[in-house]
C-alpha positions as YAML, in Angstrom:
chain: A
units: angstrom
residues:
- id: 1
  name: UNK
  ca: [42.06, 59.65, 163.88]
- id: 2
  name: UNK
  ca: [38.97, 59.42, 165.70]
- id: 3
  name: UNK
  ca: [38.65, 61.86, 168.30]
- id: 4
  name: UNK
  ca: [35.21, 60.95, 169.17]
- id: 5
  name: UNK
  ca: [36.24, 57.85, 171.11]
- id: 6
  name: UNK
  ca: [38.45, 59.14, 173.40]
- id: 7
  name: UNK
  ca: [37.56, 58.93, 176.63]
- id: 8
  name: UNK
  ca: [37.12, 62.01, 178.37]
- id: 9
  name: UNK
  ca: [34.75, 63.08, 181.52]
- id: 10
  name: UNK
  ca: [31.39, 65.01, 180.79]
- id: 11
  name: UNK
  ca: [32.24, 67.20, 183.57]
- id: 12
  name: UNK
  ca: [35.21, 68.41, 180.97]
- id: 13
  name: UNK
  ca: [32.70, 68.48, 178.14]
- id: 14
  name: UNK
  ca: [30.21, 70.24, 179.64]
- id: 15
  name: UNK
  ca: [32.25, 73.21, 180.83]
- id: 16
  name: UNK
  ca: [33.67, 73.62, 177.38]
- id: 17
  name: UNK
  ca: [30.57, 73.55, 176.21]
- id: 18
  name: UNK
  ca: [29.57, 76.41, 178.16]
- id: 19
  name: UNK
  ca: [31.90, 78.28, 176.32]
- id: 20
  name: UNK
  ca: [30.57, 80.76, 173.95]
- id: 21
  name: UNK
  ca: [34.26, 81.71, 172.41]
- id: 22
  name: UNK
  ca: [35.09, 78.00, 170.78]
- id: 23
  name: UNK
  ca: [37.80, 75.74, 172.25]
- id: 24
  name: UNK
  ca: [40.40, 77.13, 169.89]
- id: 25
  name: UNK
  ca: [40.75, 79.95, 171.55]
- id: 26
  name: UNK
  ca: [39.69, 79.19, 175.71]
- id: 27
  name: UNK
  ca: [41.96, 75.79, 175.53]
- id: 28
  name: UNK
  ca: [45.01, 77.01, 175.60]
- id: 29
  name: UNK
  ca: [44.23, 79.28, 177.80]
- id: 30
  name: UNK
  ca: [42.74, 77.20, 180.83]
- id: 31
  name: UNK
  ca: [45.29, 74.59, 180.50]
- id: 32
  name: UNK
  ca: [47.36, 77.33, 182.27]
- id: 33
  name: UNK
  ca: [45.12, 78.57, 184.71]
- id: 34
  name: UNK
  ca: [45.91, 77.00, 187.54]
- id: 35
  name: UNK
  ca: [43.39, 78.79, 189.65]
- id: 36
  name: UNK
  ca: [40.99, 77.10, 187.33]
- id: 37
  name: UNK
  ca: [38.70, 74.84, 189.57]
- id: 38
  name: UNK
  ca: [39.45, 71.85, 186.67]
- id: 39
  name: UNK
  ca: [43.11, 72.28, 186.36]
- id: 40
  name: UNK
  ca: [43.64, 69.47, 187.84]
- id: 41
  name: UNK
  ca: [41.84, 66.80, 185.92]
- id: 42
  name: UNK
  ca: [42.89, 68.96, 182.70]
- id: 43
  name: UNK
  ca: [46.36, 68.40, 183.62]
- id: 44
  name: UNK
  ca: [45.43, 64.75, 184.20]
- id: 45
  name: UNK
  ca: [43.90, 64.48, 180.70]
- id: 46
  name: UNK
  ca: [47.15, 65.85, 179.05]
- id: 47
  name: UNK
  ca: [49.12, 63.86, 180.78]
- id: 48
  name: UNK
  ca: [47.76, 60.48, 179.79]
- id: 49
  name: UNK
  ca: [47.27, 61.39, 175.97]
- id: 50
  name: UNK
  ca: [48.50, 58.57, 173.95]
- id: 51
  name: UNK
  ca: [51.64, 58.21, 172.09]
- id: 52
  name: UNK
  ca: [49.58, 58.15, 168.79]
- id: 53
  name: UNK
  ca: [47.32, 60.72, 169.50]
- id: 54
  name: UNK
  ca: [50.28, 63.05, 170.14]
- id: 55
  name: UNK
  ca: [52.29, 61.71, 166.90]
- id: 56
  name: UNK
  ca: [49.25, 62.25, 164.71]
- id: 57
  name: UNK
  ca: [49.41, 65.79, 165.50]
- id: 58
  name: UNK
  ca: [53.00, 66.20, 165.48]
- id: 59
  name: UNK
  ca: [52.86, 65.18, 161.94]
- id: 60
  name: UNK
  ca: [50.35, 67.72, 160.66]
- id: 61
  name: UNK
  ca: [51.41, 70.57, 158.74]
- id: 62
  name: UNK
  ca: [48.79, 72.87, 160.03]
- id: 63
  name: UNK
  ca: [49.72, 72.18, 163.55]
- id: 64
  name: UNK
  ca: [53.34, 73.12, 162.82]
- id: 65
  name: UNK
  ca: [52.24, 76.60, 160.87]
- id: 66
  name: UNK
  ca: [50.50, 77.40, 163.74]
- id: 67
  name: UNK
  ca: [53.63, 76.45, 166.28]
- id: 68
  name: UNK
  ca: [57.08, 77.66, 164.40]
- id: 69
  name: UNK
  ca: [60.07, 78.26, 166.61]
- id: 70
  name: UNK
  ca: [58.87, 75.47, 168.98]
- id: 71
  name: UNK
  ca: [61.63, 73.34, 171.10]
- id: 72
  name: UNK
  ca: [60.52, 69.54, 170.85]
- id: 73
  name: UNK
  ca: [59.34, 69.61, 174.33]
- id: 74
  name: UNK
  ca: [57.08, 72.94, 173.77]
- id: 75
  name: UNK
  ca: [56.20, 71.44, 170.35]
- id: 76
  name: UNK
  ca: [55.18, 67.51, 172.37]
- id: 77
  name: UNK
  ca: [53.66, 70.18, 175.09]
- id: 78
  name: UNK
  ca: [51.57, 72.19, 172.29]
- id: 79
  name: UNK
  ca: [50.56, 68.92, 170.75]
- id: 80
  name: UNK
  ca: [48.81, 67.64, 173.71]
- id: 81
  name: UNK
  ca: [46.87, 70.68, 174.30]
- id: 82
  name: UNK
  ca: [45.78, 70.74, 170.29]
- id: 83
  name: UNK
  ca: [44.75, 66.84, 170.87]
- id: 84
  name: UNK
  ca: [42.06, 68.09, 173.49]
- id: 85
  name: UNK
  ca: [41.03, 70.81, 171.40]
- id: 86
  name: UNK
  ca: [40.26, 67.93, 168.57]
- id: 87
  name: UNK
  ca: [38.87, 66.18, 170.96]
- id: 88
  name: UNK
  ca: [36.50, 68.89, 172.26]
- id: 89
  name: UNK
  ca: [35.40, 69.66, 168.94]
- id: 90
  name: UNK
  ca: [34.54, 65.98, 168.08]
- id: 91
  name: UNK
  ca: [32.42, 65.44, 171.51]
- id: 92
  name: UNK
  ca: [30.47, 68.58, 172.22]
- id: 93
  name: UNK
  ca: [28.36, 68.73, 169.29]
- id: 94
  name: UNK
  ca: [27.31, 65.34, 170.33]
- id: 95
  name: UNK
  ca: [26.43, 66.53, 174.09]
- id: 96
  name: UNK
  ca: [24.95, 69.72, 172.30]
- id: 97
  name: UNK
  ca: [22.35, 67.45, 170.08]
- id: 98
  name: UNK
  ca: [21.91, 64.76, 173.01]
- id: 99
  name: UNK
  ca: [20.53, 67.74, 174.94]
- id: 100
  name: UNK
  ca: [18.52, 69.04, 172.38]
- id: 101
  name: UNK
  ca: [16.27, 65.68, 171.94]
- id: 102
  name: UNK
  ca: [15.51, 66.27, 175.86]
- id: 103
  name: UNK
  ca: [11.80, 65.84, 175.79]
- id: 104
  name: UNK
  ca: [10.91, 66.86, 178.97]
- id: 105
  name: UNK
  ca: [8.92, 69.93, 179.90]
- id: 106
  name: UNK
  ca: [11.81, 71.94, 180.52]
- id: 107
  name: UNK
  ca: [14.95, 70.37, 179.47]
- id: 108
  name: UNK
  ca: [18.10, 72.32, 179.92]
- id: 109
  name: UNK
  ca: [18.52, 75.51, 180.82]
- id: 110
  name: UNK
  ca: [14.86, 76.55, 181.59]
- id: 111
  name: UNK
  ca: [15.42, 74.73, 185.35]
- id: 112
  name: UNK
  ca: [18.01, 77.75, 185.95]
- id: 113
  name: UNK
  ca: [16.41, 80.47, 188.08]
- id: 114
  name: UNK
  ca: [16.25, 83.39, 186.14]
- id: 115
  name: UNK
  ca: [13.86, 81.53, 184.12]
- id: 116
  name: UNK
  ca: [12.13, 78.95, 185.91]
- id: 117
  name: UNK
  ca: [9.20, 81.33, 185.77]
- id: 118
  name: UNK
  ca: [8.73, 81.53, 181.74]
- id: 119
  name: UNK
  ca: [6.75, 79.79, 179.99]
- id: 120
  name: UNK
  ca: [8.24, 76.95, 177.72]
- id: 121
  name: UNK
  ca: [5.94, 76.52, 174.54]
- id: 122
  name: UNK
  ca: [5.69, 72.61, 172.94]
- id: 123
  name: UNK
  ca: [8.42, 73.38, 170.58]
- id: 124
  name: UNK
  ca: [11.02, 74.35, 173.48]
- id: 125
  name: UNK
  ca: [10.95, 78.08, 172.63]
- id: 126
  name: UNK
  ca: [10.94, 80.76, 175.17]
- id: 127
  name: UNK
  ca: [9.86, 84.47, 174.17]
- id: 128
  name: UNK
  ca: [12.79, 87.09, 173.41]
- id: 129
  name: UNK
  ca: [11.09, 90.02, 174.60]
- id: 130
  name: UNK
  ca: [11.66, 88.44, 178.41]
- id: 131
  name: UNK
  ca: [15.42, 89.18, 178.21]
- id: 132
  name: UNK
  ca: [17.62, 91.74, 177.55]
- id: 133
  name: UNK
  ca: [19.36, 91.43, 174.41]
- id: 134
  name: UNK
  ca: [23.24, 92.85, 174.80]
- id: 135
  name: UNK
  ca: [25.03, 91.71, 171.48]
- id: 136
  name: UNK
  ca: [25.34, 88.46, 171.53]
- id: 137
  name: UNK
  ca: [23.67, 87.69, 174.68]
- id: 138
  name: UNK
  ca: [19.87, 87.64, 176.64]
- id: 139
  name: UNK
  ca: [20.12, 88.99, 179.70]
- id: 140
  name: UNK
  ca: [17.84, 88.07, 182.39]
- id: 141
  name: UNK
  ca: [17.94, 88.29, 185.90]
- id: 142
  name: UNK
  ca: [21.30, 89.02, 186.37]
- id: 143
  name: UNK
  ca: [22.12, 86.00, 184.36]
- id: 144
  name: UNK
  ca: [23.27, 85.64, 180.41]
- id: 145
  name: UNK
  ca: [21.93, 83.20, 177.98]
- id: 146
  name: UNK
  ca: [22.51, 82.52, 174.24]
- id: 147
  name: UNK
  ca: [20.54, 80.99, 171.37]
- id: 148
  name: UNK
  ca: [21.59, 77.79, 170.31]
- id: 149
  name: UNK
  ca: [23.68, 77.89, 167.37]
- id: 150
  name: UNK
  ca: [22.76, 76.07, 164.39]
- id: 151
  name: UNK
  ca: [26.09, 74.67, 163.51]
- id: 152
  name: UNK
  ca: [28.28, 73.47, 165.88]
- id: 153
  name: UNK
  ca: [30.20, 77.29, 165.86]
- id: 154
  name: UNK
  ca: [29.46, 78.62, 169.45]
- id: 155
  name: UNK
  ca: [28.89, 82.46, 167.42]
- id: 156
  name: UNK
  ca: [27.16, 80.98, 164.97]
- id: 157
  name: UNK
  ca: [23.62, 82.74, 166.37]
- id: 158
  name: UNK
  ca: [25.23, 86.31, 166.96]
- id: 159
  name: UNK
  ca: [24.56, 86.88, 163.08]
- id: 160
  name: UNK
  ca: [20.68, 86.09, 163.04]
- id: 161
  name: UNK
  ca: [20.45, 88.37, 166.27]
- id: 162
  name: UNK
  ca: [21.71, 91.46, 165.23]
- id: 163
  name: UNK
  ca: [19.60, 90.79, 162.06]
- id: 164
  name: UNK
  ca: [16.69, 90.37, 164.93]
- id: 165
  name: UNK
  ca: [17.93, 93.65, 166.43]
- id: 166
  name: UNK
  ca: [18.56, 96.41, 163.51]
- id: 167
  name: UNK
  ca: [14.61, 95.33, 162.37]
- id: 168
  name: UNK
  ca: [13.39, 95.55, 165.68]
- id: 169
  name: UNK
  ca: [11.74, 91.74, 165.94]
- id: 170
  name: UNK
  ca: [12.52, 91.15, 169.79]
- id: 171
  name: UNK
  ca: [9.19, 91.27, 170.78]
- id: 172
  name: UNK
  ca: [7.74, 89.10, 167.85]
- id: 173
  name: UNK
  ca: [11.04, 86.46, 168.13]
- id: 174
  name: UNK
  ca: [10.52, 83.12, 170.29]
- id: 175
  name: UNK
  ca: [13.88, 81.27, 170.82]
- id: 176
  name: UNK
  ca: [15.10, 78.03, 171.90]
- id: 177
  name: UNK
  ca: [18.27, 78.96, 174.78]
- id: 178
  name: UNK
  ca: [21.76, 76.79, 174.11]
- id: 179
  name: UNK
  ca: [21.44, 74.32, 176.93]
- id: 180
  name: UNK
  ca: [25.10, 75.19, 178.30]
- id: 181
  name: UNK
  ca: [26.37, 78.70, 177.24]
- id: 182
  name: UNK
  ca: [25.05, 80.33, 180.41]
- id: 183
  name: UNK
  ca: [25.50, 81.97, 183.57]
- id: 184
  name: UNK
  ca: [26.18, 85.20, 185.60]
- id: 185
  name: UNK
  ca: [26.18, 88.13, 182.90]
- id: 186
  name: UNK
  ca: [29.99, 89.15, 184.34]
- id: 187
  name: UNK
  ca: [31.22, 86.07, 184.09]
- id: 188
  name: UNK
  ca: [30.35, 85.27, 180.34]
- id: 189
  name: UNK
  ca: [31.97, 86.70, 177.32]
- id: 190
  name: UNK
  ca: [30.06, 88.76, 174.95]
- id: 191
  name: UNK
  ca: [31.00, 88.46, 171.75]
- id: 192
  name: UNK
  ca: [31.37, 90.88, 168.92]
- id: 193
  name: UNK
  ca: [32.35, 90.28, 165.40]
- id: 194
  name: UNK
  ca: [33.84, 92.63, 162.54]
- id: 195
  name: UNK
  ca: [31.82, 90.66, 159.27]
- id: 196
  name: UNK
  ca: [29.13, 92.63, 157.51]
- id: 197
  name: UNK
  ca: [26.32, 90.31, 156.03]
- id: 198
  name: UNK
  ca: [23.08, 91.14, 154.34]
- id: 199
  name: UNK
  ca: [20.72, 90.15, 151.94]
- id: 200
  name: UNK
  ca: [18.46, 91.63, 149.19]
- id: 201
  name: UNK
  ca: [15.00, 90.40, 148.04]
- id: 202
  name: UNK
  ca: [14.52, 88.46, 144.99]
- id: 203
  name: UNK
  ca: [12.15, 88.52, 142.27]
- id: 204
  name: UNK
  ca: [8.72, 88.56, 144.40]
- id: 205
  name: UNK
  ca: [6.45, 89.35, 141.37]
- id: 206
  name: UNK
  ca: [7.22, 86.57, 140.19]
- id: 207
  name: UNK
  ca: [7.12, 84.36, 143.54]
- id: 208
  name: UNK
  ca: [3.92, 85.86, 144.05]
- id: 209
  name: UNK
  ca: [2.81, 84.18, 140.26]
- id: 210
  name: UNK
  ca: [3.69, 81.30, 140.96]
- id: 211
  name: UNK
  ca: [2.02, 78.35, 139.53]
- id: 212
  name: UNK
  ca: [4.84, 75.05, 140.04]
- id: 213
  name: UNK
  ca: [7.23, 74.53, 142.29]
- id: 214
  name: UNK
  ca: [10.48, 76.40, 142.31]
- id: 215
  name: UNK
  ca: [13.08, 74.81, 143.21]
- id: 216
  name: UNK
  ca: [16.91, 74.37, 143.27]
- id: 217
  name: UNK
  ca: [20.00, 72.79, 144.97]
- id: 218
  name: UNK
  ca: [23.62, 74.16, 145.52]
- id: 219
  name: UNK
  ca: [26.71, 71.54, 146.26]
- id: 220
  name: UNK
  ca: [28.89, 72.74, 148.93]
- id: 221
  name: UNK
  ca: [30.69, 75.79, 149.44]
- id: 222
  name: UNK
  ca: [34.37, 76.45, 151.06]
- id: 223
  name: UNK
  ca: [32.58, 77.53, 154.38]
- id: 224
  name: UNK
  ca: [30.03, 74.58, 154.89]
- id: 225
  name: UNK
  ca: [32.43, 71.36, 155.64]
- id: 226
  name: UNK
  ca: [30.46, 67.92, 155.69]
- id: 227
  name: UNK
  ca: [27.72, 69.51, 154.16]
- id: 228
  name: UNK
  ca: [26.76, 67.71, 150.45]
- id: 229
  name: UNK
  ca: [24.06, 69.92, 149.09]
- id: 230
  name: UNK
  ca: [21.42, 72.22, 150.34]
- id: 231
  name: UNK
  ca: [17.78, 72.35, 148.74]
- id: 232
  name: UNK
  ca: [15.30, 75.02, 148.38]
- id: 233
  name: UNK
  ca: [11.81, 74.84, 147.41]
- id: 234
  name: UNK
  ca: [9.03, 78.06, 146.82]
- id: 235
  name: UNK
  ca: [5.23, 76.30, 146.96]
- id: 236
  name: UNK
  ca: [1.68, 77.97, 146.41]
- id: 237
  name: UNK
  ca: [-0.74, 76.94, 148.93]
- id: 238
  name: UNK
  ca: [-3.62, 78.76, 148.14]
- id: 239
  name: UNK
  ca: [-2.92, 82.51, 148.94]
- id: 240
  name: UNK
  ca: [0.39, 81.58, 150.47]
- id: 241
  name: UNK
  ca: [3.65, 81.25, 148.71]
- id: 242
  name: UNK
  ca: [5.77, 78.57, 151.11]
- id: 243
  name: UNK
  ca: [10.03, 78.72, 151.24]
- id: 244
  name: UNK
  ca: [11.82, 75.66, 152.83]
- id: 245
  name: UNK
  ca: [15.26, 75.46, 152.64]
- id: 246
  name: UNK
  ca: [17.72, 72.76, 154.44]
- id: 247
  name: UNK
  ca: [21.29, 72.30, 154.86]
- id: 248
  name: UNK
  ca: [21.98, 68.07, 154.52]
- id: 249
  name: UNK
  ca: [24.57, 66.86, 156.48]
- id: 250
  name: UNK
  ca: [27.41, 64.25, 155.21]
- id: 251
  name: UNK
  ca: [27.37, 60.64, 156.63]
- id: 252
  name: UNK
  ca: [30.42, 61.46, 158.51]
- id: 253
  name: UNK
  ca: [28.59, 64.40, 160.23]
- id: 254
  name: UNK
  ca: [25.60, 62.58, 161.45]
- id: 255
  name: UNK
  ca: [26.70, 62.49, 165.00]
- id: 256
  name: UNK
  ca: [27.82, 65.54, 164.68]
- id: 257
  name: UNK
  ca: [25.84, 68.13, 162.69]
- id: 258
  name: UNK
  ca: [21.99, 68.51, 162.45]
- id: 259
  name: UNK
  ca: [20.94, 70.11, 158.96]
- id: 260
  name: UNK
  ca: [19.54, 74.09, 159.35]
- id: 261
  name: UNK
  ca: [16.17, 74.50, 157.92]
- id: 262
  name: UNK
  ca: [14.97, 77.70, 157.13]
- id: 263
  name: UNK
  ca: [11.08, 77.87, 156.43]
- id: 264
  name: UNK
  ca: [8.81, 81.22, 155.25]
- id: 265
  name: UNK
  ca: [5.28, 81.88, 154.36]
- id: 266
  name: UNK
  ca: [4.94, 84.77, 152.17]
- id: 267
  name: UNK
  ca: [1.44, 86.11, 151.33]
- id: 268
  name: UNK
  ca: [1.65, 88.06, 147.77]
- id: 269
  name: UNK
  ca: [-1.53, 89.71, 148.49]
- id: 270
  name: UNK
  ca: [0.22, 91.65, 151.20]
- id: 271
  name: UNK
  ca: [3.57, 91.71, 149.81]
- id: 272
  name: UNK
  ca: [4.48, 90.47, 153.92]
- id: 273
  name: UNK
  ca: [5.76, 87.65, 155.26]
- id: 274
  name: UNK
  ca: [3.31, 86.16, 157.48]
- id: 275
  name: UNK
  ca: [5.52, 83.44, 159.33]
- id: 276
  name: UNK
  ca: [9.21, 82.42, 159.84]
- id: 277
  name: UNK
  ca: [11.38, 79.77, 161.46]
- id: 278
  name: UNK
  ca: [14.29, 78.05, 161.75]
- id: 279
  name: UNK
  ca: [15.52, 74.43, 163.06]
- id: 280
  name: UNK
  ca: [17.77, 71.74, 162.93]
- id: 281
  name: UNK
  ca: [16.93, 68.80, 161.72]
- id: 282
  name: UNK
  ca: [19.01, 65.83, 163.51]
- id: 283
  name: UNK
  ca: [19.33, 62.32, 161.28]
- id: 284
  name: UNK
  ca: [19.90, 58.55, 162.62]
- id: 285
  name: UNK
  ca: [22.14, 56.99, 159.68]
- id: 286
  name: UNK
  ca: [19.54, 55.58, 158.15]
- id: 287
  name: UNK
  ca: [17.44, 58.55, 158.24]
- id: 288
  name: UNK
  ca: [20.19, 60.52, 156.61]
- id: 289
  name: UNK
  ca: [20.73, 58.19, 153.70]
- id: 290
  name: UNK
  ca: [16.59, 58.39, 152.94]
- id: 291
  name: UNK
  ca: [17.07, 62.15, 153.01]
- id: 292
  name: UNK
  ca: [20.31, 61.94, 151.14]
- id: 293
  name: UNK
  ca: [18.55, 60.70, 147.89]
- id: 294
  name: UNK
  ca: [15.59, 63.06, 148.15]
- id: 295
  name: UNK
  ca: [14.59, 66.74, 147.69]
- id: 296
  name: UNK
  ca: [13.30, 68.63, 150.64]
- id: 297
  name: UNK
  ca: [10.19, 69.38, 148.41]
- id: 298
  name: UNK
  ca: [9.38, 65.42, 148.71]
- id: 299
  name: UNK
  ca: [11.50, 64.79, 152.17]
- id: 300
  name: UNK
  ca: [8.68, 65.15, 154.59]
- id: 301
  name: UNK
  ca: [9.25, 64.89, 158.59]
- id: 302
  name: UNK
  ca: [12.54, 62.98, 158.33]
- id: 303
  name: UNK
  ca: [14.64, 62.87, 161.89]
- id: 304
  name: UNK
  ca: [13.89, 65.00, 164.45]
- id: 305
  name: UNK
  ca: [13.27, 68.89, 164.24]
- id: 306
  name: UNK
  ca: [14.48, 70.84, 166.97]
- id: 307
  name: UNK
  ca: [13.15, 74.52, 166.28]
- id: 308
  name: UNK
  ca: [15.58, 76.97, 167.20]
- id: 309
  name: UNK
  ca: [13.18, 79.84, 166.83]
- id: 310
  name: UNK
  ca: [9.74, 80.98, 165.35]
- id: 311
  name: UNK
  ca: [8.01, 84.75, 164.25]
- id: 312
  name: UNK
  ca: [4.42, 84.64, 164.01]
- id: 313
  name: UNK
  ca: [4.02, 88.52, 163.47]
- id: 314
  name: UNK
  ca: [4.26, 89.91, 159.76]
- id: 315
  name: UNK
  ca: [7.47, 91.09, 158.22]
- id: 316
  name: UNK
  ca: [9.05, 92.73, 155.34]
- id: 317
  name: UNK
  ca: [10.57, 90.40, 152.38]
- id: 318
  name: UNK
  ca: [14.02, 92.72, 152.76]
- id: 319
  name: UNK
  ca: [13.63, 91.26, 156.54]
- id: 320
  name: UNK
  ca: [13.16, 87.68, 155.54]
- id: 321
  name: UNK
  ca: [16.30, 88.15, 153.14]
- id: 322
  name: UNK
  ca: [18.38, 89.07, 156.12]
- id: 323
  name: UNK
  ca: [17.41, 86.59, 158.79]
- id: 324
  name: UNK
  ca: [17.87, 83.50, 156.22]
- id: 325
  name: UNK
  ca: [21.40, 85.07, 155.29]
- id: 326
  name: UNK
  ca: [21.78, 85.08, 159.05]
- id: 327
  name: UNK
  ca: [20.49, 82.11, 160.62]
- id: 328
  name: UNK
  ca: [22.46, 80.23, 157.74]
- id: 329
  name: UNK
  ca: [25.26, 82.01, 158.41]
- id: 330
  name: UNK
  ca: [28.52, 80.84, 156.41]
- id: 331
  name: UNK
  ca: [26.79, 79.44, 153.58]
- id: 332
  name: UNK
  ca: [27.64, 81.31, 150.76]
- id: 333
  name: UNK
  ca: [24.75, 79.39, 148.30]
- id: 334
  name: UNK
  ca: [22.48, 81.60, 150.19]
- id: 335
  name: UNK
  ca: [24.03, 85.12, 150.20]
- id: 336
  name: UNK
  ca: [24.55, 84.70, 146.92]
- id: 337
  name: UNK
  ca: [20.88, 83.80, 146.35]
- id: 338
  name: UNK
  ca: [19.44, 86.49, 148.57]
- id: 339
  name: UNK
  ca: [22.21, 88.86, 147.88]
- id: 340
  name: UNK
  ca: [25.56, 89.62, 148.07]
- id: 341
  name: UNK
  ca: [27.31, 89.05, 150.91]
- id: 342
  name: UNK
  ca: [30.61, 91.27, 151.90]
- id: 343
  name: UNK
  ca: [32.70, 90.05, 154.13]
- id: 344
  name: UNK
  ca: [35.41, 92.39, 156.19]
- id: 345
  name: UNK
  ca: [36.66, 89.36, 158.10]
- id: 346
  name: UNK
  ca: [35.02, 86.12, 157.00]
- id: 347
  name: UNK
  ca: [35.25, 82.76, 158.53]
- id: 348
  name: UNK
  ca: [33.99, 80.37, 160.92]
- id: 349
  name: UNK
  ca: [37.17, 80.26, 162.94]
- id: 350
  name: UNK
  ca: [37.38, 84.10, 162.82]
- id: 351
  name: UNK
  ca: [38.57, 86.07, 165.76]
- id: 352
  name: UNK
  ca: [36.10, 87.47, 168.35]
- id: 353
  name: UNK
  ca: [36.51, 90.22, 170.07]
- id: 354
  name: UNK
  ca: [34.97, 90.69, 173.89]
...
């Protein structure tokens, strides 16, 4: 079923959207809320779910191991709220990317008052060391804002920060804010998570030697749905050693999921890492399928990059292998390639605590 079809109004979108815990968890929740100032047209929405839409969920055997001991009526009742959910999930990456192309000065949320008065750099990034940082939020003004997440995971960002955090970056870190997961810092949840990540640095003497290309590409791995392959390259130019690395998305993704791309300059001379960013690169169709049947060392420019943020100050290489683990959070390809990755609790969908 295509979820991404049905109609429903961007004023529901948007406030899900805003929502840094995932629809899994907040929908069936608000549907009871009647205090909730959209009750009402969430009730309406429920109501006029189609017969289908509600019979393609009653015949799933997920949905049922998720709702035993269910009366038909609670069961009809439970599928309607899990058809919104789908439905959720299938539009607000859309919004989230539509956003994201916003070429204006400021697009959203740099128009919001607590940061009207920062400057907004040509690649849409705003400095860290203007904000707070409490967990998984930036705190400014009396308002909270996040990082947009490079997946379409709400958390998926709280990783690379605490990664920003525990090597004390904040002040070198520029950022690019999610343009709906914002507001008064009482009112939005901050989220916590028990899963222990890190990475480990590879063989730089030999990175540092390096004559040709390395490079290399993993096929999918039981965290990264939709997502084919993912290509790395290491490049000397001159005195610089350059590491690109991007996540390509599946056809069926394209409206759904940009592809993360991690990018490093490492200088040998200084055993440092001179430069570091991260973005995600959003395809057309056709784009995609060009991509699709190239490596990144030969992809170019291809779609557009949105960068979701940039260090221009020097780091450690046992820093760089922790912020790529991070910002590509839930690919296991690159834990495994920076280091091992433990995981106490480990999933996309895992719970968060607040």
């Amino acid at each position: 079923m295509d979820y991404s079809t049905v109609e429903v109004s961007k004023k529901l979108l948007r406030y899900f959207a805003a929502d840094p815990v995932g629809v899994l968890y907040t929908v069936p929740n608000v549907v009871r809320e009647t205090s909730n100032p959209l009750f009402q047209e969430i009730s309406e929405f429920l109501a006029t779910i189609s017969q289908p839409l509600i019979d393609e969920v009653l015949t799933d055997d997920s949905f049922h191991f998720f709702h035993e001991r269910r009366s038909a009526s609670e069961l009809e009742t439970d599928a309607r709220v899990e058809v919104l959910v789908r439905v959720l999930n299938a539009q607000i990456p859309t919004l989230r990317l539509s956003a994201l192309l916003d070429s204006s000065d400021r697009p959203e949320p740099y128009c919001e008052a607590a940061v009207t008065d920062l400057a907004v750099d040509d690649e849409k990034l705003v400095a860290m060391r203007e904000f707070e940082l409490d967990g998984s939020l930036l705190e400014r003004r009396g308002e909270a804002f996040m990082m947009t997440p490079s997946v379409a995971s709400p958390n998926a960002a709280y990783w690379f920060l605490r990664q920003v955090e525990k090597h004390d970056l904040i002040r070198s870190v520029n950022v690019r804010l999610d343009p709906f997961m914002h507001g008064p810092v009482d009112k939005v949840p901050n989220m916590f998570y028990k899963m222990w990540l890190y990475g480990r640095p590879l063989d730089w003497d030999r990175l540092g030697n390096l004559e040709e290309p390395d490079t290399g590409r993993w096929m999918p791995d039981a965290y990264i749905k939709g997502m084919p392959f993912t290509d790395f390259v290491w490049d000397r130019r001159g005195n610089e050693v350059h590491f690109r690395c991007e996540e390509v998305p599946a056809l069926t993704q394209v409206e759904l999921s940009g592809g993360r791309y991690f990018h490093a300059i490492y200088r040998p001379d200084q055993k440092e890492i001179v430069h570091v960013d991260g973005a995600l690169r959003i395809f057309e169709r056709e784009e995609l399928l060009a991509r699709q049947k190239q490596h990144v060392q030969g992809a170019g420019k291809a779609g557009h990059r949105i960068k979701l943020f940039r260090i221009d100050d020097p780091i450690s290489r046992e820093c760089l292998a922790d912020l790529a683990v991070a910002f590509l959070v839930w690919n296991d390809d690159i834990s495994r390639y920076f280091g091992p990755v433990k995981r106490t609790r480990g999933s996309a969908a895992e719970t968060p605590t607040n």
